[in-house]
Z-matrix of the N, CA and C atoms (Angstrom, degrees):
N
C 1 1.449
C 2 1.529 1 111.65
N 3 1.529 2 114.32 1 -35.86
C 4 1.307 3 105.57 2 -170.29
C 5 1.673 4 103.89 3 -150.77
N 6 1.551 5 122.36 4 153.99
C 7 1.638 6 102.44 5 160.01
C 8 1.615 7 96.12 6 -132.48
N 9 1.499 8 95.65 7 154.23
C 10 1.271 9 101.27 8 173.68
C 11 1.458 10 119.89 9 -111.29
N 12 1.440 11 122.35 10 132.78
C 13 1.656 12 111.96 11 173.68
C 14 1.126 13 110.21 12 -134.79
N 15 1.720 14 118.30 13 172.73
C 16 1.617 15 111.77 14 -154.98
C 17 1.473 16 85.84 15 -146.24
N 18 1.624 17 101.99 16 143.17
C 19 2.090 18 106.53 17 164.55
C 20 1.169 19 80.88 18 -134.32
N 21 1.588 20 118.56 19 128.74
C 22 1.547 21 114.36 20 159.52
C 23 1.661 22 105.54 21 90.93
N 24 2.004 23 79.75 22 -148.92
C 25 1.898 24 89.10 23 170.74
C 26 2.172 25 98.62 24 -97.91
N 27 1.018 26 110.94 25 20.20
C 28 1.556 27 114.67 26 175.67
C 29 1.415 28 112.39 27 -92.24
N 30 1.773 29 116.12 28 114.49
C 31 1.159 30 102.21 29 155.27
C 32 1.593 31 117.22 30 -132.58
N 33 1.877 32 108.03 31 162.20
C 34 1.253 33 106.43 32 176.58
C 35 1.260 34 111.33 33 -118.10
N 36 1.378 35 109.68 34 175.67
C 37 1.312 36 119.12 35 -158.38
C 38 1.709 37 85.46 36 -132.38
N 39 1.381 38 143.03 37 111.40
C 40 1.353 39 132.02 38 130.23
C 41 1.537 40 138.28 39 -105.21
N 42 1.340 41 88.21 40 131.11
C 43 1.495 42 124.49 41 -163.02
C 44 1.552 43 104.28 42 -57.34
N 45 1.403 44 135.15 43 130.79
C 46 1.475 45 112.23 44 -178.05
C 47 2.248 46 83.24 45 -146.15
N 48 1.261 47 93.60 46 117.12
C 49 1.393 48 96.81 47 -170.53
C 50 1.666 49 142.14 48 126.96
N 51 1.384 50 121.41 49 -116.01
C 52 1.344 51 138.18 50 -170.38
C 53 1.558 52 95.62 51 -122.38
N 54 1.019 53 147.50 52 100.57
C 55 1.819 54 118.51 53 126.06
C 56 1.657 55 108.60 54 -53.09
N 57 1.231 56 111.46 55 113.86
C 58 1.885 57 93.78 56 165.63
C 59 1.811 58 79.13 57 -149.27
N 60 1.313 59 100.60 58 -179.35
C 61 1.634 60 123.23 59 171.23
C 62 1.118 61 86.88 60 -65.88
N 63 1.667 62 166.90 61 -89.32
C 64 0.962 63 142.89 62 -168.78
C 65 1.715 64 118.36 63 4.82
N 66 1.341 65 103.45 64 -75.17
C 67 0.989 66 111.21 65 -157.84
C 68 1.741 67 117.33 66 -106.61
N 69 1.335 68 119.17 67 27.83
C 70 1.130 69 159.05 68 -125.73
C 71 1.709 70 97.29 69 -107.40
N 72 1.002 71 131.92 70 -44.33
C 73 1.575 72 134.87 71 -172.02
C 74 1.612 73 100.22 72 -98.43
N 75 1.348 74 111.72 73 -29.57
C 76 1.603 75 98.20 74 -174.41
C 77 1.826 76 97.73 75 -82.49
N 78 0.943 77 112.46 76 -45.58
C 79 2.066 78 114.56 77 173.11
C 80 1.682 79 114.51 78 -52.88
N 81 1.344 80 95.16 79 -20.74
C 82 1.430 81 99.76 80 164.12
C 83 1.208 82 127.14 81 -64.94
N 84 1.419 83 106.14 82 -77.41
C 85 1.300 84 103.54 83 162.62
C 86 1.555 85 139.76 84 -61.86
N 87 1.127 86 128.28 85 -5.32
C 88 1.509 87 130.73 86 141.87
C 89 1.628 88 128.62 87 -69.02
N 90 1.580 89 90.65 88 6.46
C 91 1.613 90 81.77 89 -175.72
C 92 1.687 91 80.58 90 -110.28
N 93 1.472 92 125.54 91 -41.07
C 94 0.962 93 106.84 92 179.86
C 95 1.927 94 135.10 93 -56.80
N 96 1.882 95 85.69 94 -27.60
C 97 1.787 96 105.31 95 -174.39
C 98 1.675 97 94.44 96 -54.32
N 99 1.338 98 111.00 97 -37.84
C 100 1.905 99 113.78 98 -173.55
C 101 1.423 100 112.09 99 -58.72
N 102 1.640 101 97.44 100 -76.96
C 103 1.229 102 111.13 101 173.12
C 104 1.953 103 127.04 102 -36.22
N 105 1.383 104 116.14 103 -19.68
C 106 1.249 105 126.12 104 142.55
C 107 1.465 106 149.83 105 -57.10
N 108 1.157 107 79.79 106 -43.97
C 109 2.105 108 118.64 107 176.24
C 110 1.692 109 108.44 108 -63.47
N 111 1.476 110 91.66 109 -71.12
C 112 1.707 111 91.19 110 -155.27
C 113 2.351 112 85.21 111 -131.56
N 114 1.799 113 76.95 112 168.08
C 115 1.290 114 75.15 113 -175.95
C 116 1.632 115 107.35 114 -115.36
N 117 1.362 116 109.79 115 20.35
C 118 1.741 117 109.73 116 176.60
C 119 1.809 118 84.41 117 -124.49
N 120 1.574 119 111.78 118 145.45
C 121 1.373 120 91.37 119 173.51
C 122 1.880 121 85.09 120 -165.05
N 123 1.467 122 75.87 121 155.21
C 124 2.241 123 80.22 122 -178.34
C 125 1.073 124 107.84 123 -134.23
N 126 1.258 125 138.56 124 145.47
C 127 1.018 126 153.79 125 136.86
C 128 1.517 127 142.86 126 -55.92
N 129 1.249 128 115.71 127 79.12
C 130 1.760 129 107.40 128 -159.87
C 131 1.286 130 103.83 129 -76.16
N 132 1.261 131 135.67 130 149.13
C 133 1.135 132 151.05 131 177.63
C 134 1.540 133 116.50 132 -111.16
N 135 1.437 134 127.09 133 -13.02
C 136 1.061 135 137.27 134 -179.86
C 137 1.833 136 108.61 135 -35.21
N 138 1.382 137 109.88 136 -51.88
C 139 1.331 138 107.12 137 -151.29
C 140 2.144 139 102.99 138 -90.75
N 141 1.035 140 107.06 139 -2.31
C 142 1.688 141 136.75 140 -166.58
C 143 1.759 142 89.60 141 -53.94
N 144 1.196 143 99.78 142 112.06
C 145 2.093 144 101.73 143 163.98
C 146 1.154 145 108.34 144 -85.67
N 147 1.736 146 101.20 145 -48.99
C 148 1.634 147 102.05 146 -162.96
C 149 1.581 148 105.20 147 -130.20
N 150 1.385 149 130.75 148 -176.79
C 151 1.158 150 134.98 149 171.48
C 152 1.406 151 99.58 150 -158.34
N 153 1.224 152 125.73 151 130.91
C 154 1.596 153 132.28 152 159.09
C 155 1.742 154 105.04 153 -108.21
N 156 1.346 155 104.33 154 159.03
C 157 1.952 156 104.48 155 172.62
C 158 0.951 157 122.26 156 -81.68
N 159 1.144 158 109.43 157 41.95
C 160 2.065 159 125.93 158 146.30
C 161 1.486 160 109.68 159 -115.22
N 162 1.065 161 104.86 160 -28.92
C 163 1.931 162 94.55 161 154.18
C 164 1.426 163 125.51 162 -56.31
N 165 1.669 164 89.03 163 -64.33
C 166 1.719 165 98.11 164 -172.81
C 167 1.496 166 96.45 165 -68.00
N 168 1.100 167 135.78 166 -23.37
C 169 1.922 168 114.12 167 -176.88
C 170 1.676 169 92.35 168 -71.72
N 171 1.310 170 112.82 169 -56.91
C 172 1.875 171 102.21 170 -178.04
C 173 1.554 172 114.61 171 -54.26
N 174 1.253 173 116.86 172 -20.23
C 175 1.574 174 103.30 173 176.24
C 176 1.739 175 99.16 174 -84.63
N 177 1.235 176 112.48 175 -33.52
C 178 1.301 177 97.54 176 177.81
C 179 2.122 178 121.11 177 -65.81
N 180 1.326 179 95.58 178 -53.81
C 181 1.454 180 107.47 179 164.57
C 182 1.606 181 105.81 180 -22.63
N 183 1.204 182 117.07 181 -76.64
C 184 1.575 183 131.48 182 -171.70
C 185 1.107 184 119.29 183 -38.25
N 186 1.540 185 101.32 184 -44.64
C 187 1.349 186 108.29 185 -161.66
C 188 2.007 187 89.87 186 -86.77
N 189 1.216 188 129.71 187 -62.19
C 190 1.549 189 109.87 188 148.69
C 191 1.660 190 126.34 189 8.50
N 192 0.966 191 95.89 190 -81.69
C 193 1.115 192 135.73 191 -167.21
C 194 2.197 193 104.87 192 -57.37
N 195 1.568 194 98.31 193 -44.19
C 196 1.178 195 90.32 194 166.62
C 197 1.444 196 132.19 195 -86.73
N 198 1.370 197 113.07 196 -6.67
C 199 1.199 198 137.97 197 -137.19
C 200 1.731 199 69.78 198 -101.62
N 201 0.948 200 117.98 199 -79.43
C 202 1.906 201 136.49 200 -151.75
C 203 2.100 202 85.44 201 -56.23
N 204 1.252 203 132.98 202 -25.75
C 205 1.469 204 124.12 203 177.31
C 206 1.379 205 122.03 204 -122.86
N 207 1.926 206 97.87 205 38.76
C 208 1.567 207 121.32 206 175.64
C 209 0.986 208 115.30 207 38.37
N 210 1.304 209 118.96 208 55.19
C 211 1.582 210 134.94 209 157.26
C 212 1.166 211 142.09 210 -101.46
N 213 1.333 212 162.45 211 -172.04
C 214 1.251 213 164.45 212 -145.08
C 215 1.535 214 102.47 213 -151.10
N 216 1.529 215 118.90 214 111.97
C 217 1.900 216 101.89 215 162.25
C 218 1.641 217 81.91 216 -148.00
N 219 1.359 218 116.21 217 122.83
C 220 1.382 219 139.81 218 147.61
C 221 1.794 220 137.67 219 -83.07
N 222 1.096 221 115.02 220 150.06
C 223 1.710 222 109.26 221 164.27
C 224 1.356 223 109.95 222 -102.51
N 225 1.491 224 117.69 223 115.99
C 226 1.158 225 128.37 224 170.20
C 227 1.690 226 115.63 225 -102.92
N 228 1.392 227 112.21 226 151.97
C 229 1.417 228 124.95 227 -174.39
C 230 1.527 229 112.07 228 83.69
N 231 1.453 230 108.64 229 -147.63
C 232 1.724 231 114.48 230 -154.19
C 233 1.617 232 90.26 231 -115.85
N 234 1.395 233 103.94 232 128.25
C 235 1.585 234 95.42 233 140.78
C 236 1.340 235 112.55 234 -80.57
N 237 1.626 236 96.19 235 148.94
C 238 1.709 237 115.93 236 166.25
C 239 1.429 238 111.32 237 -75.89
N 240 1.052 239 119.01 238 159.08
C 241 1.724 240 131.27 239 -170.11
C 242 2.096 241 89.61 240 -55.17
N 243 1.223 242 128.94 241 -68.84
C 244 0.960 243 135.91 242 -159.82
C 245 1.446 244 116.84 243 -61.01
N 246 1.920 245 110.67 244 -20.81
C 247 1.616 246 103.14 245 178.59
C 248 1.554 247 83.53 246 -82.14
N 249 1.085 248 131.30 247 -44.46
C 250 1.608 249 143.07 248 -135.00
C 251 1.583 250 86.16 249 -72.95
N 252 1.014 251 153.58 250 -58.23
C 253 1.520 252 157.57 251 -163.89
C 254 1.343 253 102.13 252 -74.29
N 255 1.778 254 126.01 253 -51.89
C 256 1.024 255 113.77 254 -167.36
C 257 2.076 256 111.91 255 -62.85
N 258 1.305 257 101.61 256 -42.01
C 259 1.611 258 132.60 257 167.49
C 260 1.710 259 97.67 258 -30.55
N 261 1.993 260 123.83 259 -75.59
C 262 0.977 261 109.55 260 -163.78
C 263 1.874 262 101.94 261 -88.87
N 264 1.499 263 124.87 262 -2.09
C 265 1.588 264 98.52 263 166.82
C 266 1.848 265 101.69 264 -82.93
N 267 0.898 266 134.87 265 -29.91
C 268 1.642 267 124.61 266 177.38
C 269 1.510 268 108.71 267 -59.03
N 270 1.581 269 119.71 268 -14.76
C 271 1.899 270 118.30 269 171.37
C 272 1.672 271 81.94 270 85.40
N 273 1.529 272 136.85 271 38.64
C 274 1.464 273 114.65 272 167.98
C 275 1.595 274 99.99 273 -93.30
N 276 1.556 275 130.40 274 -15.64
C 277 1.225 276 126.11 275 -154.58
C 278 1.443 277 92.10 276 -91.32
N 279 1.452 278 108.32 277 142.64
C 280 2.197 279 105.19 278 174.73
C 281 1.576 280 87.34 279 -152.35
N 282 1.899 281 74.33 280 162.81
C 283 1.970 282 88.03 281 148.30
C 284 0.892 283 127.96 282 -42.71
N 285 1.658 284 89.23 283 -73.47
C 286 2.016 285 99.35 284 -146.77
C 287 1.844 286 82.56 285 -107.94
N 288 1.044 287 94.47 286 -172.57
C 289 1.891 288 121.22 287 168.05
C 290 0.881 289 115.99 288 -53.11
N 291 1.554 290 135.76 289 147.76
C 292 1.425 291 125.03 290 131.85
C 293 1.009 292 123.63 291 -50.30
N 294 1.728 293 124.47 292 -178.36
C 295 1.272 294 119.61 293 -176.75
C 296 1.515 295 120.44 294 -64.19
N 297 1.507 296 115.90 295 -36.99
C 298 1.559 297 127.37 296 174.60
C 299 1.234 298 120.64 297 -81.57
N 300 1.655 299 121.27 298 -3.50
C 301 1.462 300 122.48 299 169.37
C 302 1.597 301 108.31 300 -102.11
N 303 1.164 302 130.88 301 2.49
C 304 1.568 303 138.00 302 -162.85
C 305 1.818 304 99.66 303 -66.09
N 306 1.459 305 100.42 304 -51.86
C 307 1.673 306 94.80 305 177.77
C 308 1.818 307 97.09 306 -80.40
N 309 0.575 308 116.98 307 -49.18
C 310 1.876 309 124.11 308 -143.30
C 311 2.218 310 93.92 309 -83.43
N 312 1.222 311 97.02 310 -25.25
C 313 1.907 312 90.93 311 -169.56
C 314 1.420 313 98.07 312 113.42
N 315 1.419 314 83.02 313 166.67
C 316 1.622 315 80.08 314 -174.87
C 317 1.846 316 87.48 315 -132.02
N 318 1.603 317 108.69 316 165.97
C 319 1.740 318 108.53 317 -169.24
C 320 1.211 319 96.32 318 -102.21
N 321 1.437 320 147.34 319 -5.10
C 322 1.065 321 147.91 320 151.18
C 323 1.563 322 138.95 321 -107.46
N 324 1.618 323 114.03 322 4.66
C 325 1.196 324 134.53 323 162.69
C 326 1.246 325 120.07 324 -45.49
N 327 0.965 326 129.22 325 136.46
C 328 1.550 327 141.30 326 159.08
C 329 1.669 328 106.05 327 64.95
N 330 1.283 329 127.41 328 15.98
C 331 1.071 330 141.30 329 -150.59
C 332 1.786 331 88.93 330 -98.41
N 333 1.650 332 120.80 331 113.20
C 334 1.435 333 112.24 332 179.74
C 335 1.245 334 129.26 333 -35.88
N 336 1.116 335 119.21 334 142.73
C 337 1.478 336 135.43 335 -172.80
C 338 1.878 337 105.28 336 -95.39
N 339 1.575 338 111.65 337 142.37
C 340 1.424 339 84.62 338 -175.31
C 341 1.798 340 99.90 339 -108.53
């Protein structure tokens, strides 16, 4: 489902598969195993088929989550047509930030609209 690798205090997380509730407690805890590890950390999306909104709430969570213990967690690579649609019909795709990404970025900001 996923591999993780580390240079430094940087780690990534790539996604190879499903985010869905399926698979929902094990992505959990690899986001948390990161978010422990290192304090810059990315998320590649390259390998992503699908996404349901228990992904995107855990990518959002995380990124929360890193934000509140002055950390770094990004989305790196391409969404596929199918995360990218599911992303703007759930209302995750925006302009600007949420309220807790306004200083820090936001993981779905400025991210094309289709």
């Amino acid at each position: 489902m996923f591999e993780i690798a580390e240079s430094g205090d940087q780690g990534t997380i790539t996604v190879r598969g499903a985010i869905t509730i399926s698979g929902a407690c094990e992505f959990r805890d690899a986001l948390i195993h990161i978010q422990d590890r290192w304090s810059s950390l990315d998320v590649n999306l390259d390998g992503i088929t699908e996404i349901d909104v228990t992904g995107m709430q855990l990518l959002c969570s995380a990124h929360r989550t890193a934000v509140k213990l002055d950390k770094r967690l990004a989305l790196i690579g391409q969404m596929v047509e199918s995360v990218h649609r599911t992303a703007f019909n759930a209302g995750f795709l925006r302009e600007q930030a949420c309220v807790m990404g306004k200083e820090h970025g936001c993981l779905w900001a400025g991210r094309k609209k289709s």
